[in-house]
N, C-alpha and C positions, 0 to 999 in steps of 0.2 A: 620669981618676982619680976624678972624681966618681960617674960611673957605676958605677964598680968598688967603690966604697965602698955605693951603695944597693942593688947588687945585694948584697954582701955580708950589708948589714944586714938584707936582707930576707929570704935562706935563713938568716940565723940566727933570724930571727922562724919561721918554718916549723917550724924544728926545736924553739924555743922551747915550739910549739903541740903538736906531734908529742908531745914530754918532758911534758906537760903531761896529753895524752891517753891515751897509755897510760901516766902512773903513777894516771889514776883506772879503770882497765881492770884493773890490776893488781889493785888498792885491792876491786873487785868481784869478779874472782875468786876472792882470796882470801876472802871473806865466802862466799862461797858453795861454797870445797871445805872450809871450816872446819866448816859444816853438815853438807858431806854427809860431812864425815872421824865428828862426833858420832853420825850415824847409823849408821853402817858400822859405829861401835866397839861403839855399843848393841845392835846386832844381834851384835855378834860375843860379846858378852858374854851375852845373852840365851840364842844354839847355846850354846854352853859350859856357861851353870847348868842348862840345862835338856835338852844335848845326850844324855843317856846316857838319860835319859829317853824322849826322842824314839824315839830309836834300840830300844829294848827294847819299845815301843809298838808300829811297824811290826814288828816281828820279829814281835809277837803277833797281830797282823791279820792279818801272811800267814802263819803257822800257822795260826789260824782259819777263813781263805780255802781252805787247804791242805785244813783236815781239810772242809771244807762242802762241795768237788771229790769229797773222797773219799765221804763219803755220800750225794752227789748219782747 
């Protein structure tokens, strides 16, 4: 009976360690998709203000390209 009781107590200590381990695993990950969620947003905001922009820019370059072909 005894046996059975240390063994008990001592996968509960394991698991004690395990629950312990991965909620500071958790605890890191999240700091760290929290960062790359700010980046992703900022970038996603950045295409947006300045997406049409962008886009109207290359069209004009390769026009440019187009016509420099053509007098080449």
């Amino acid at each position: 009976m005894l046996i059975a009781v240390d063994r008990l107590a001592k996968g509960t200590m394991v698991v004690i360690y395990k629950v312990a381990f991965l909620r500071a695993e958790v605890l890191i990950l999240r700091k760290a998709n929290k960062g790359f969620s700010k980046r992703r947003k900022a970038k996603k905001i950045r295409i947006r203000l300045g997406g049409l922009l962008i886009v109207q820019n290359i069209r004009d370059l390769l026009d440019g390209k187009a016509v420099g072909e053509q007098l080449a």
